[in-house]
C-alpha positions as CSV (number, residue, x, y, z in Angstrom):
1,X,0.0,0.0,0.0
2,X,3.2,2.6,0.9
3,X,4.3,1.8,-3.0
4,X,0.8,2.8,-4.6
5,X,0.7,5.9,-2.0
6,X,4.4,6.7,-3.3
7,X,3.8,6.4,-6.6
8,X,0.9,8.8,-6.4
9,X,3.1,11.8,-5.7
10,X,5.8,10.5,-8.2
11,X,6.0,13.6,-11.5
12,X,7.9,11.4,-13.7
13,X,6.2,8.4,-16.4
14,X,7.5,5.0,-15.6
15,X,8.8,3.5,-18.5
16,X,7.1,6.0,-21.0
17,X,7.9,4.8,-24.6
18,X,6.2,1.9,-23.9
19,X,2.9,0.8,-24.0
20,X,1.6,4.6,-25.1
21,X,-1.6,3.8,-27.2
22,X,-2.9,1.4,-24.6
23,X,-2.2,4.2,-21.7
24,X,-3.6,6.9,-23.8
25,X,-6.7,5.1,-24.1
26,X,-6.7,3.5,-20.8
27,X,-6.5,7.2,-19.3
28,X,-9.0,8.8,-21.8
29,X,-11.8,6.3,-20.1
30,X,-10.3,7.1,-17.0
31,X,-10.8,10.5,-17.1
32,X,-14.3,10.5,-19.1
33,X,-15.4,8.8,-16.0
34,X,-14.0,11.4,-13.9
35,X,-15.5,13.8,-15.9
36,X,-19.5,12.4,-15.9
37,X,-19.0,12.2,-12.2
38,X,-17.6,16.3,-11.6
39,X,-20.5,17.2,-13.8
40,X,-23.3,14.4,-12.5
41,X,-21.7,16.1,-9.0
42,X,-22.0,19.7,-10.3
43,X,-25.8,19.0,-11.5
44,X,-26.8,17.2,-8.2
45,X,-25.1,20.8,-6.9
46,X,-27.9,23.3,-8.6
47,X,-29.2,25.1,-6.0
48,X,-25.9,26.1,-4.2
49,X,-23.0,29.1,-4.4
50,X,-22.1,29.1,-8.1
51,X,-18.6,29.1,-6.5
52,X,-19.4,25.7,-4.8
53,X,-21.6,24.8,-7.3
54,X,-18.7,24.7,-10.0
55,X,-15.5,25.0,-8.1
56,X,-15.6,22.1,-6.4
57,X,-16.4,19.6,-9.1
58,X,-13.5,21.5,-11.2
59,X,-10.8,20.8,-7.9
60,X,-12.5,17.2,-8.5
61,X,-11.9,16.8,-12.2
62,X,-8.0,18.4,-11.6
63,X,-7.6,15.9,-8.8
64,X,-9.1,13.2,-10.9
65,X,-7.0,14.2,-13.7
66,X,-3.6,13.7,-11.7
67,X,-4.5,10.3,-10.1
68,X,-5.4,9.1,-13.7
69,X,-2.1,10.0,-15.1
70,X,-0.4,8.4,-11.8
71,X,-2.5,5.1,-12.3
72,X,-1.1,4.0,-15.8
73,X,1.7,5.0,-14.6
74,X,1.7,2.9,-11.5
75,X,5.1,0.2,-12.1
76,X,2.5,-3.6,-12.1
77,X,-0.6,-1.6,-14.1
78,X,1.8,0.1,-16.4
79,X,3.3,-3.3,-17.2
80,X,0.2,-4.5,-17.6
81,X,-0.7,-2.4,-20.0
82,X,2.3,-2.8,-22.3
83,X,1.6,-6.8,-22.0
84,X,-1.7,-5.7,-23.2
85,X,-0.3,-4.0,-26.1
86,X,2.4,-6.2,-27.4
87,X,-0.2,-9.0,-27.3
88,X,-2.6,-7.1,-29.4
89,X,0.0,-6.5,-31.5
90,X,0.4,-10.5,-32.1
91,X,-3.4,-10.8,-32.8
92,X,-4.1,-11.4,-36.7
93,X,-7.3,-9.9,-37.1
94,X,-9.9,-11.1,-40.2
95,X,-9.9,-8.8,-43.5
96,X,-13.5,-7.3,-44.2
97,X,-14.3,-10.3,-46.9
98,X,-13.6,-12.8,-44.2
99,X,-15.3,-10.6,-41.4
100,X,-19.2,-10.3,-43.2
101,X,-18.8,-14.0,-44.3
102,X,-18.4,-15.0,-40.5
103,X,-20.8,-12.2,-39.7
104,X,-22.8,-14.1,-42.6
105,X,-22.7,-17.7,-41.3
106,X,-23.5,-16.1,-37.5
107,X,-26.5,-14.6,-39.0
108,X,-27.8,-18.1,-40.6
109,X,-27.1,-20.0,-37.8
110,X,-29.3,-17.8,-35.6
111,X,-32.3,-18.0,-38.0
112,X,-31.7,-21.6,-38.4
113,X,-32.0,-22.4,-34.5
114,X,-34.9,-19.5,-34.4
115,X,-36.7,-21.6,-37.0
116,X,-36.1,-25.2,-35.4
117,X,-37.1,-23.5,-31.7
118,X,-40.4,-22.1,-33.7
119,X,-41.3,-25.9,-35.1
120,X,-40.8,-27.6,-31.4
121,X,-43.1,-24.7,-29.9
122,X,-45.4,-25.3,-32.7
123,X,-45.5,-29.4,-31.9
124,X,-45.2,-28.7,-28.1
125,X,-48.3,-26.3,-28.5
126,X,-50.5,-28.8,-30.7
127,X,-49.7,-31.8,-28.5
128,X,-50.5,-29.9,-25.0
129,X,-53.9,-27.8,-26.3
130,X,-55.1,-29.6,-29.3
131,X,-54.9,-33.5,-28.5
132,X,-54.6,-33.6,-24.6
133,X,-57.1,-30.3,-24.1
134,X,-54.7,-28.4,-21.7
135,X,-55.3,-25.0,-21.7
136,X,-53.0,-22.6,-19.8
137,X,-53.5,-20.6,-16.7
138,X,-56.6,-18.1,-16.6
């Protein structure tokens, strides 16, 4: 816990050419977050001192702001994140022909099984009310 609360009030990027487009986007959610919350905070805030009212949810957002850029930068979660991106950078990802004939075959398949699903309700349905005279509740 003393490293995280170290880290924290560390200025400098650990290891900073690495791993840059996965921290960029890691922090970018990071910090959308911490922006809906300063402005969810500043709306729940209406009635109050304009001063409180958006003051305090902009200290929020700065404060928010720092920790984000100190949490990808944090030594285990920054190596995470450049194991993230060098394994993304192995992946070998479909063209678009072979993407909408997947997306294709997906597409069948679930209209297939929709279609065998509709016939058993159909048989279940004339077997219970039509021949045995079972009729539901009400």
């Amino acid at each position: 816990m003393s490293t995280v609360l170290t880290e924290l009030f560390r200025a400098q990027a650990y290891k900073r050419t690495q791993g840059r487009i996965t921290r960029r986007v890691t922090f970018a959610a990071m910090v959308l977050g911490a922006l809906t919350g300063c402005y969810r905070l500043s709306q729940q805030l209406q009635f109050s001192d304009p001063m409180i009212r958006y003051g305090l949810p902009g200290l929020l957002f700065l404060l928010g702001l720092w920790l984000c850029y100190r949490i990808v930068n944090i030594p285990r979660f920054a190596d995470f994140l450049i194991s993230v991106e060098a394994e993304m950078a192995k992946v070998s990802w479909p063209t678009r022909s072979e993407l909408f004939r997947s997306s294709v075959v997906v597409l069948v398949t679930i209209l297939l099984l929709t279609a065998v699903l509709f016939a058993y309700d159909l048989v279940w349905q004339f077997l219970l009310i039509d021949l045995l005279r079972i009729t539901g509740p009400g």
